[in-house]
Structure formats: structure tokens, C-alpha cells
DRENDOSE-460565 format. One record per residue: residue number from 1; residue in three letters; x negated, y negated, z negated of N, C-alpha, C, O in turn. Coordinates in Angstrom, 2 decimals, padded with zeros to 5 digits. Layout:
N
<marro nr="NUM" rest="ALA" n_east="X" n_north="Y" n_up="Z" ca_east="X" ca_north="Y" ca_up="Z" c_east="X" c_north="Y" c_up="Z" o_east="X" o_north="Y" o_up="Z"/>
...
//
This chain:
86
<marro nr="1" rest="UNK" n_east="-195.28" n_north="105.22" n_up="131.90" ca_east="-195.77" ca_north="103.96" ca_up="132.39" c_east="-194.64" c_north="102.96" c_up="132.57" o_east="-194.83" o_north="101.77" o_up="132.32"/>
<marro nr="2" rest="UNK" n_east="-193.38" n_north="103.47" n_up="133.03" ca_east="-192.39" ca_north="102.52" ca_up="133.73" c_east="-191.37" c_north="101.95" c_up="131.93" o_east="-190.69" o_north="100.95" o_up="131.69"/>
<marro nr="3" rest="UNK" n_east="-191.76" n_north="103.15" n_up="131.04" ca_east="-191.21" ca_north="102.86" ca_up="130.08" c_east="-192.08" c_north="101.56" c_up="129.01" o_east="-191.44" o_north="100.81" o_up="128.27"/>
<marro nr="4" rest="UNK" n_east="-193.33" n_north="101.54" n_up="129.12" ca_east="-194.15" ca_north="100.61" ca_up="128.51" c_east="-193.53" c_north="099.44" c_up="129.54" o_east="-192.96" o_north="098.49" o_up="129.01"/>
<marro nr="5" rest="UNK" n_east="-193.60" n_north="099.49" n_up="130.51" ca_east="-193.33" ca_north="098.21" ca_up="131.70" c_east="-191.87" c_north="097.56" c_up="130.76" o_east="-191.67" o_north="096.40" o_up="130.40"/>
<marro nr="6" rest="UNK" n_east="-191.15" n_north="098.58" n_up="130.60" ca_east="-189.66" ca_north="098.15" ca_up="130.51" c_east="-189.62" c_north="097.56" c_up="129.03" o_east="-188.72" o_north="096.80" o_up="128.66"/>
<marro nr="7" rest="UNK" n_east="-190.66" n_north="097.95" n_up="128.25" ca_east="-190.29" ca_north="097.90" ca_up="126.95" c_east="-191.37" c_north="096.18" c_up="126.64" o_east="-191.18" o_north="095.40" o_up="125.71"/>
<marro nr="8" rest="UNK" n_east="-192.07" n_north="096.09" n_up="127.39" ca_east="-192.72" ca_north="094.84" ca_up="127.31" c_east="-192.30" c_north="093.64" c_up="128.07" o_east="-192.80" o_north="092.55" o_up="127.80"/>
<marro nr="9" rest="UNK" n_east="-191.27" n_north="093.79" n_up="129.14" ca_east="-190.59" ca_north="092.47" ca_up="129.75" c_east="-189.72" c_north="092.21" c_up="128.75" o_east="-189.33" o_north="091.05" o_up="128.62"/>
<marro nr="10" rest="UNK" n_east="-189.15" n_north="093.54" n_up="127.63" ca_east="-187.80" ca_north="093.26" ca_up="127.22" c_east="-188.06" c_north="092.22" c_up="126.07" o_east="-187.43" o_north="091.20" o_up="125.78"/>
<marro nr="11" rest="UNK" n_east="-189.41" n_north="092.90" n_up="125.41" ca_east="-190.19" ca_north="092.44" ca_up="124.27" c_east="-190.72" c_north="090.90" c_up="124.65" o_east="-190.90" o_north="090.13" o_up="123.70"/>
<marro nr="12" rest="UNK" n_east="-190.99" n_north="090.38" n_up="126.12" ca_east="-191.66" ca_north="089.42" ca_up="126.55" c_east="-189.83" c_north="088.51" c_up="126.73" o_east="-189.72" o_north="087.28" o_up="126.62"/>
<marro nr="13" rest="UNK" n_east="-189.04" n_north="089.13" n_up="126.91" ca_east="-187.86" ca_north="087.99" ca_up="127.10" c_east="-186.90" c_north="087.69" c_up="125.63" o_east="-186.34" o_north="086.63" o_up="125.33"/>
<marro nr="14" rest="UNK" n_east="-186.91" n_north="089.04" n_up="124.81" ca_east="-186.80" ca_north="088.23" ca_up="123.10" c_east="-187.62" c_north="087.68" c_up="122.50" o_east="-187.42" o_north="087.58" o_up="121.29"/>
<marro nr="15" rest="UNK" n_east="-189.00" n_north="087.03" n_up="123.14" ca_east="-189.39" ca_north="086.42" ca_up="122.88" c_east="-188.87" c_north="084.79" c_up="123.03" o_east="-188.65" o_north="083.94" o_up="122.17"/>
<marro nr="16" rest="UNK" n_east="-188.82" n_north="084.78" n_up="124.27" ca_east="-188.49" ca_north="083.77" ca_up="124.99" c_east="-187.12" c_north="083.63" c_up="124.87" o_east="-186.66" o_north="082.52" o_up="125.13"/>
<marro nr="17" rest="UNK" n_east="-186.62" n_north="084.22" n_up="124.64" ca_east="-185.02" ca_north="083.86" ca_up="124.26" c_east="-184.93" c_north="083.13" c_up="122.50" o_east="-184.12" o_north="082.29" o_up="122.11"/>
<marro nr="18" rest="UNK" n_east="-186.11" n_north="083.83" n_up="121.66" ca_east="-186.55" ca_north="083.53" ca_up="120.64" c_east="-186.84" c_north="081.95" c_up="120.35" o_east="-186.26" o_north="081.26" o_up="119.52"/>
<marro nr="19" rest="UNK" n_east="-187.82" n_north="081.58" n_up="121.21" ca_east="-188.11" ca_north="080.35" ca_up="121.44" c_east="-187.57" c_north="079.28" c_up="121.91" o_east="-187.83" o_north="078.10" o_up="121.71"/>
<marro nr="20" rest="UNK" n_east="-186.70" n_north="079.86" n_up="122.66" ca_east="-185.66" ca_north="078.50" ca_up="123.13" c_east="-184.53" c_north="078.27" c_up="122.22" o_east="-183.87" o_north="077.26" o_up="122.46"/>
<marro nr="21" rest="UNK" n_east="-184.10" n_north="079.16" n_up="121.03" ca_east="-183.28" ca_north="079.47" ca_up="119.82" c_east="-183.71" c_north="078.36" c_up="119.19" o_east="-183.10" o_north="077.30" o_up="119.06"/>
<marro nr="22" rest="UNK" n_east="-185.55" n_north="078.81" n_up="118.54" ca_east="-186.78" ca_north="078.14" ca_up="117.93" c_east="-186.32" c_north="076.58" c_up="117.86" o_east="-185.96" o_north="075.87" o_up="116.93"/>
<marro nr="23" rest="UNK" n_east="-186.51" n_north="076.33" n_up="119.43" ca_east="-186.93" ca_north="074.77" ca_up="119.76" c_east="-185.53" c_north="073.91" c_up="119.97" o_east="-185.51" o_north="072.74" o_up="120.36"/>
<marro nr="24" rest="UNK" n_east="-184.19" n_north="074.82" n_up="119.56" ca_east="-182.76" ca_north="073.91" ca_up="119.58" c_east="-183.13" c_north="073.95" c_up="117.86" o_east="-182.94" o_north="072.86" o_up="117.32"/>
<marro nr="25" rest="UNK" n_east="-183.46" n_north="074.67" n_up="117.27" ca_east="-182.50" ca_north="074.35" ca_up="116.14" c_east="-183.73" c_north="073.30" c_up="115.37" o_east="-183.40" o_north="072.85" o_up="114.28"/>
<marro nr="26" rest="UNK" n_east="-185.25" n_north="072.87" n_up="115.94" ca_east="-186.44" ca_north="072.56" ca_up="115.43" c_east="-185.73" c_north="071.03" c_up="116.05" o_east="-186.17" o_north="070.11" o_up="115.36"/>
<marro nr="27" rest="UNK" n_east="-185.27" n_north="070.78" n_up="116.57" ca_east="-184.53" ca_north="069.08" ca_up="117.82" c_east="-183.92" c_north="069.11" c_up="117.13" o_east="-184.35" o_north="068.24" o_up="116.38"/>
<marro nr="28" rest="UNK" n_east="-182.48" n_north="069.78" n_up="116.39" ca_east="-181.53" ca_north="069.61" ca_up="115.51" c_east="-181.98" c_north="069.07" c_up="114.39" o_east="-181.54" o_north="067.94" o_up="114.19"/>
<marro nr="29" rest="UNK" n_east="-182.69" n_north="069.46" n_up="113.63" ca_east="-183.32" ca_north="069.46" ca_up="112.20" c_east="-183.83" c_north="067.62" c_up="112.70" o_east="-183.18" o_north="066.62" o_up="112.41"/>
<marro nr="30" rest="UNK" n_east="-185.00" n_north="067.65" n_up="113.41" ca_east="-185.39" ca_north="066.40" ca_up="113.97" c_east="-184.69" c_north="065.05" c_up="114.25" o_east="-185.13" o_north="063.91" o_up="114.12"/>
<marro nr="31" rest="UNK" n_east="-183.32" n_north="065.55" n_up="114.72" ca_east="-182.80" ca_north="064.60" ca_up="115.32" c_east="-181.92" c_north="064.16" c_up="113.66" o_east="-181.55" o_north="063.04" o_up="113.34"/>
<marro nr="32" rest="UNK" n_east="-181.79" n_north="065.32" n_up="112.91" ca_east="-181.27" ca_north="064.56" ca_up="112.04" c_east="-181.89" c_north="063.73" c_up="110.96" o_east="-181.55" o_north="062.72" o_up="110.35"/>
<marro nr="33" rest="UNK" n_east="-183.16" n_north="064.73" n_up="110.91" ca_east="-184.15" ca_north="063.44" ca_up="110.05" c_east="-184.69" c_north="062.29" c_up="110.53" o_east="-185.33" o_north="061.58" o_up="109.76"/>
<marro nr="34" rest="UNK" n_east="-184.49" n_north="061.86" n_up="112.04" ca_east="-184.33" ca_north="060.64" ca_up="112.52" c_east="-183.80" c_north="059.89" c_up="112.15" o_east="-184.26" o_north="058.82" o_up="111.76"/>
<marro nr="35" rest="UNK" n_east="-181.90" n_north="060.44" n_up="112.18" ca_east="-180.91" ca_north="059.61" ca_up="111.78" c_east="-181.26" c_north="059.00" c_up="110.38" o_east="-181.22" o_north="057.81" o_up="110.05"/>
<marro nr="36" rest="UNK" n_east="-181.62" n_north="060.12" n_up="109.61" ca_east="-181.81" ca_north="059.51" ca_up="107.87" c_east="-182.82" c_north="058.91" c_up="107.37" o_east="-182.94" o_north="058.51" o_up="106.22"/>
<marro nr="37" rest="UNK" n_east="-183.76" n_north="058.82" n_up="108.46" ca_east="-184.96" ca_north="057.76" ca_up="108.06" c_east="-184.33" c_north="056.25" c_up="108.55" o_east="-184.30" o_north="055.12" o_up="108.05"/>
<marro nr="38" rest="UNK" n_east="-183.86" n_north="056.83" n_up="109.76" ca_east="-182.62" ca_north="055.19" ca_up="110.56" c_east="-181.98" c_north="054.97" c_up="109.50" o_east="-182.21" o_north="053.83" o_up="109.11"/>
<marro nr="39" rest="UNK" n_east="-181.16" n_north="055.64" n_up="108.72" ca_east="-180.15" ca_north="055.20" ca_up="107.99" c_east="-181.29" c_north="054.57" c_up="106.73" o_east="-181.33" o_north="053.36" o_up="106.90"/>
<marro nr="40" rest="UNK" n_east="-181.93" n_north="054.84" n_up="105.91" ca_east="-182.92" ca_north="054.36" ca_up="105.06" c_east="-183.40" c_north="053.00" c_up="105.51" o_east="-183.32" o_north="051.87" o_up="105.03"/>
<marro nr="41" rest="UNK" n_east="-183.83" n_north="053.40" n_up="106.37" ca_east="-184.43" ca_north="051.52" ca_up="107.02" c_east="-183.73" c_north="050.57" c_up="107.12" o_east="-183.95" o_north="049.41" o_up="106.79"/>
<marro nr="42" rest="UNK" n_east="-182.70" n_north="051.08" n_up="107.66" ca_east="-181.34" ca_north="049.93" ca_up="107.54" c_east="-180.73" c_north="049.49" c_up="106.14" o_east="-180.22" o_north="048.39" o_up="105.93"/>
<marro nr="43" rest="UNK" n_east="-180.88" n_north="050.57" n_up="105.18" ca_east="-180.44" ca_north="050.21" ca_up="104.09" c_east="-181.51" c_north="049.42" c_up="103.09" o_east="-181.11" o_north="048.52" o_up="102.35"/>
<marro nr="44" rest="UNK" n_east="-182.96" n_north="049.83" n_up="103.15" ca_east="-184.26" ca_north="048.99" ca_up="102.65" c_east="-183.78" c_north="047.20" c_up="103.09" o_east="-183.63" o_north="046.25" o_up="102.32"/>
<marro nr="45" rest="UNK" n_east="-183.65" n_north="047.23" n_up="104.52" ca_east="-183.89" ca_north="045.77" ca_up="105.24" c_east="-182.72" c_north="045.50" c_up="104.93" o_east="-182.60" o_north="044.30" o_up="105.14"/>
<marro nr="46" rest="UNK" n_east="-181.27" n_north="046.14" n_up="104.34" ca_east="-180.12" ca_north="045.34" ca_up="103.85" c_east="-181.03" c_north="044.53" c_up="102.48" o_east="-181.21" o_north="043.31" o_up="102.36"/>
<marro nr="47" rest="UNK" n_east="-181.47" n_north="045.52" n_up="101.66" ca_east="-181.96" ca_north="045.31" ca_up="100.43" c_east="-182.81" c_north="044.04" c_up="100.35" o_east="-182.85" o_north="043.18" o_up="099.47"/>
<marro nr="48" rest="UNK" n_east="-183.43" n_north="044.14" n_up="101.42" ca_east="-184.70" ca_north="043.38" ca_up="101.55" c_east="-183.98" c_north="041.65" c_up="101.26" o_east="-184.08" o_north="040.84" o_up="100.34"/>
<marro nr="49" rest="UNK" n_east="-183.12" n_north="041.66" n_up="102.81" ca_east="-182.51" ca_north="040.59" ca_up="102.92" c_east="-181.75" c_north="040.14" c_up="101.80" o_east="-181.73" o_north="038.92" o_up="101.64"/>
<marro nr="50" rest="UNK" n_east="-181.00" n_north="040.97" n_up="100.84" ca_east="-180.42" ca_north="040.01" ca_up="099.86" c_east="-181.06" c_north="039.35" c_up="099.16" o_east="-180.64" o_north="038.28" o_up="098.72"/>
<marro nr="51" rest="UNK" n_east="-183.07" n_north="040.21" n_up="098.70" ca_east="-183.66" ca_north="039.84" ca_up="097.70" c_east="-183.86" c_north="038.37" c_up="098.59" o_east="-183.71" o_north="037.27" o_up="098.07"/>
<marro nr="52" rest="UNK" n_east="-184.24" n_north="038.58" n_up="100.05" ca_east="-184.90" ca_north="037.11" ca_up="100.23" c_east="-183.67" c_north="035.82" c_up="100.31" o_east="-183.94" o_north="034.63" o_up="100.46"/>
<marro nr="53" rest="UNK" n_east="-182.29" n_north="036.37" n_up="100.17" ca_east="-181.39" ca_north="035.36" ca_up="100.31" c_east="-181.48" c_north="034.65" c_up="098.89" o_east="-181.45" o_north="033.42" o_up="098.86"/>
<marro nr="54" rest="UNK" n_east="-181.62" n_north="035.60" n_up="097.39" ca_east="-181.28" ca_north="035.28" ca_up="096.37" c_east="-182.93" c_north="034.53" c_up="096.23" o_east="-182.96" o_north="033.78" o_up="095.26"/>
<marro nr="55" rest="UNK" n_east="-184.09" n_north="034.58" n_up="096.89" ca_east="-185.25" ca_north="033.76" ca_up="096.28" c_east="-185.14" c_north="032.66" c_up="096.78" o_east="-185.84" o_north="031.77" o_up="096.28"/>
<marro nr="56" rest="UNK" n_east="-184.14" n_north="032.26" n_up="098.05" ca_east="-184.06" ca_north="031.18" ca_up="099.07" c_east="-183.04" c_north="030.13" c_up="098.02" o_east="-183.12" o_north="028.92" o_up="097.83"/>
<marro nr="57" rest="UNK" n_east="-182.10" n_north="031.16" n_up="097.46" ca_east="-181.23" ca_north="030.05" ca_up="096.74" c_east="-182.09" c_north="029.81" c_up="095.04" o_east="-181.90" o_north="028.83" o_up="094.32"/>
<marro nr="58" rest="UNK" n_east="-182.89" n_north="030.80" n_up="094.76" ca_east="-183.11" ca_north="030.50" ca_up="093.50" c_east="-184.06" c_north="028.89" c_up="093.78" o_east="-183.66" o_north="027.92" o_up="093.14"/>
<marro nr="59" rest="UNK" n_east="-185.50" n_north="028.67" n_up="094.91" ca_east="-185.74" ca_north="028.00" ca_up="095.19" c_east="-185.26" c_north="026.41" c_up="095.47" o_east="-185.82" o_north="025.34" o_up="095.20"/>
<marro nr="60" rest="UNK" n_east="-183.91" n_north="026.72" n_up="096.17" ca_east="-183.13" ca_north="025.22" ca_up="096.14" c_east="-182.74" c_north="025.04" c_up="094.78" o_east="-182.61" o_north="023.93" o_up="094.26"/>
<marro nr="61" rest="UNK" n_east="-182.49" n_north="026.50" n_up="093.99" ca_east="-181.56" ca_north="025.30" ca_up="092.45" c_east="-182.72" c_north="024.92" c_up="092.09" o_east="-182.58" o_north="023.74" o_up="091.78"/>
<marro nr="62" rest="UNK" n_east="-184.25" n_north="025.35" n_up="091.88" ca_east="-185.48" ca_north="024.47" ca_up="091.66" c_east="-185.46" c_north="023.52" c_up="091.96" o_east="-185.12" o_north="022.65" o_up="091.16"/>
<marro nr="63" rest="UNK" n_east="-185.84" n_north="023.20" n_up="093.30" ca_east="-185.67" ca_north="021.73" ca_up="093.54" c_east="-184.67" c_north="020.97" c_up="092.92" o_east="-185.05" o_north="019.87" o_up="092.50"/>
<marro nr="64" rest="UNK" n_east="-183.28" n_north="021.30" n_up="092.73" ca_east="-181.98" ca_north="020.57" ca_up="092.09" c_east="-182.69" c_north="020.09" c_up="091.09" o_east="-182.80" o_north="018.88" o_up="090.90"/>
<marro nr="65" rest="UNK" n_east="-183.34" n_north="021.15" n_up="090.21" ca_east="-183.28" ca_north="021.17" ca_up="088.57" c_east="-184.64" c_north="019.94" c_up="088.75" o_east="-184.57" o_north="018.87" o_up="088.15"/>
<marro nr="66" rest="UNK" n_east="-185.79" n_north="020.28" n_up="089.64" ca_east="-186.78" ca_north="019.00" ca_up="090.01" c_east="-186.31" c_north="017.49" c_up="089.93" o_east="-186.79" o_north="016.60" o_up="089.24"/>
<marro nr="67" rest="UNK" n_east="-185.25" n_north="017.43" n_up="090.81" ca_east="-184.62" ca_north="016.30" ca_up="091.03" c_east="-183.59" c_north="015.61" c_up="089.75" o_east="-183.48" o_north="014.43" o_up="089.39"/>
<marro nr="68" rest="UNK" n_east="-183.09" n_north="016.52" n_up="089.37" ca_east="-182.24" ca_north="016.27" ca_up="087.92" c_east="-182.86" c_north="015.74" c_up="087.02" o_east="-182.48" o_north="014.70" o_up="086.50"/>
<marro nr="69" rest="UNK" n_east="-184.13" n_north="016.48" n_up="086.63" ca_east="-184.97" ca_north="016.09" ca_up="085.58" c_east="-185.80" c_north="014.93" c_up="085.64" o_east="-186.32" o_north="014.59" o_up="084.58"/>
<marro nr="70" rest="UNK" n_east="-186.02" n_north="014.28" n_up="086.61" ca_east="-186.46" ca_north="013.18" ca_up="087.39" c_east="-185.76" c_north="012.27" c_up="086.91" o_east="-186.07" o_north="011.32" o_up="086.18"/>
<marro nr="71" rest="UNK" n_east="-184.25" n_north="012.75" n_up="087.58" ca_east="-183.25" ca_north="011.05" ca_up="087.29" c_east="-182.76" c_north="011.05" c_up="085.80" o_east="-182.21" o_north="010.12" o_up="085.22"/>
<marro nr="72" rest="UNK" n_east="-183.12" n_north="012.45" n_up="085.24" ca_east="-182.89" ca_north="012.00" ca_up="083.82" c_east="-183.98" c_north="011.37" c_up="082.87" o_east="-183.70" o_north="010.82" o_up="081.80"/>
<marro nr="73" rest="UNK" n_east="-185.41" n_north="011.53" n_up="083.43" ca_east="-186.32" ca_north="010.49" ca_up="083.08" c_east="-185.77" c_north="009.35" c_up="083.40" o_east="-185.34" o_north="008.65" o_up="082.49"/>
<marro nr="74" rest="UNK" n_east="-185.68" n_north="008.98" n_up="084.58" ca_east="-185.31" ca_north="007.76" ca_up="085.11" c_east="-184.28" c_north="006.38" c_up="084.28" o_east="-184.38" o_north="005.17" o_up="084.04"/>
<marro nr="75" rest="UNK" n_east="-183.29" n_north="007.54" n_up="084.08" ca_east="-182.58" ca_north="006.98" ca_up="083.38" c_east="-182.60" c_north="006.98" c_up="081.66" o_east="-181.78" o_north="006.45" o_up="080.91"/>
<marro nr="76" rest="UNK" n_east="-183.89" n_north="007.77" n_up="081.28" ca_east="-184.12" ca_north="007.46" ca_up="079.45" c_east="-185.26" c_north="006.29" c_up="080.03" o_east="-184.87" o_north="005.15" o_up="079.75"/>
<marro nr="77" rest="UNK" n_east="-186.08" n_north="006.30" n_up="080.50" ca_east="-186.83" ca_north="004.98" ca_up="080.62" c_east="-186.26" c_north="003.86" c_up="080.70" o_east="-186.64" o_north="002.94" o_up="079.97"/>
<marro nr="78" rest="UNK" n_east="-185.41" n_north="003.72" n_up="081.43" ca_east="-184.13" ca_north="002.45" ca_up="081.53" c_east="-183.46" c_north="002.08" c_up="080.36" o_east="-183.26" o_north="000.99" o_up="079.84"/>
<marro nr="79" rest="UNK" n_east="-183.14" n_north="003.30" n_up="080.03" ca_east="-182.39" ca_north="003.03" ca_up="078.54" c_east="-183.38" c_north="002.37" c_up="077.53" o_east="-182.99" o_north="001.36" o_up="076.94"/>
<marro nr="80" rest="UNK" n_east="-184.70" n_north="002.91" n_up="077.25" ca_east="-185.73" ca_north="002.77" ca_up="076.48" c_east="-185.71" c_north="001.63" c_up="077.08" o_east="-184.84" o_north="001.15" o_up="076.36"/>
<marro nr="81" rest="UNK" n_east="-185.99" n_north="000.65" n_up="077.92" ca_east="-186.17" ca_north="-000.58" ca_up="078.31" c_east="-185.09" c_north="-001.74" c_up="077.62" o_east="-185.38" o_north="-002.76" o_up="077.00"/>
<marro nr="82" rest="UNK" n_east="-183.74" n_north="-001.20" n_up="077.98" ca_east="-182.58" ca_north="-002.20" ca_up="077.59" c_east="-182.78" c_north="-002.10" c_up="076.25" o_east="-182.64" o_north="-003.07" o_up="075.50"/>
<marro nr="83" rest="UNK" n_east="-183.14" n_north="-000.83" n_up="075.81" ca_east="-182.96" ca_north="-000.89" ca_up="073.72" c_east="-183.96" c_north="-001.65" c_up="073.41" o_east="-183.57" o_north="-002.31" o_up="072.45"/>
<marro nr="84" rest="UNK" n_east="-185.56" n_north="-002.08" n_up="073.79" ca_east="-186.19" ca_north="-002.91" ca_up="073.85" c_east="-186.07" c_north="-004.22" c_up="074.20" o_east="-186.69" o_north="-005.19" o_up="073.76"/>
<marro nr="85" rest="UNK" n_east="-185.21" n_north="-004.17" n_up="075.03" ca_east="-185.02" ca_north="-005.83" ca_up="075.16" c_east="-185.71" c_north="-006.55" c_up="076.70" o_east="-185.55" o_north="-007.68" o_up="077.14"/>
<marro nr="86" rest="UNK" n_east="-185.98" n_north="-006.14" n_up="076.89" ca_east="-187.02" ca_north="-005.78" ca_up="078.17" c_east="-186.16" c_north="-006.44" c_up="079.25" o_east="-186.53" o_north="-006.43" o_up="080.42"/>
//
């Protein structure tokens, strides 16, 4: 009887010694696939930001090229005027 007693606390505490083994190395694993999803996100939203820096500038040379093409009408109409006589 005293030997079943002895042989089932021992069996009931490698358990439990089992589990607290379990649940460091299950936080380890965790904590590092934290870090590397952190590290991913940070590197996406680097990504992110250059694309939206490079659509911010592609947008202004638009407008430039808007405005250019404008005063270069501007200025063949003028011309077309003086070669006319106008």
C-alpha cells in the first residue's frame, strides 16, 4: 500500500516538474515568435512607408509635368499668334 502511495506522489511530482519544464520552454518558443512577427511588422511598415514616400513624390513630379505642359501650350499659342501677326 505505502509502496503504491510512494510510487504515485513520485509519478504525480514528474509530472509536475514535467510541466513547469513544458510551460518555460512553450514562453520561450512564444516569446520568440513575438519578437519575429515584431521584427516583420516593422520591416512591412518600413516597406510600406517608402512605397508611400515614392507615390507622394511621383504625384508632385505630376503636377510639375501638369504645369510644364501648360506653359508650354502657353507659350506655342503666343508664338502661333506673333507668326500670325496678331
Amino acid at each position: 500500500m505505502y509502496e503504491a502511495l510512494i510510487t504515485g506522489s513520485v509519478a504525480i511530482l514528474v509530472c509536475m516538474i514535467n510541466n513547469l519544464f513544458q510551460k518555460h520552454v512553450v514562453r520561450k518558443q512564444n516569446d520568440k515568435t513575438i519578437s519575429l512577427v515584431a521584427y516583420r511588422i516593422e520591416q512591412l511598415e518600413n516597406k510600406v512607408q517608402a512605397h508611400n514616400n515614392l507615390i507622394e513624390r511621383i504625384y508632385r513630379l505630376e503636377e510639375r509635368t501638369e504645369i510644364q505642359e501648360e506653359k508650354i501650350k502657353s507659350a506655342n499659342h503666343r508664338i502661333a499668334n506673333l507668326e500670325k501677326g496678331d
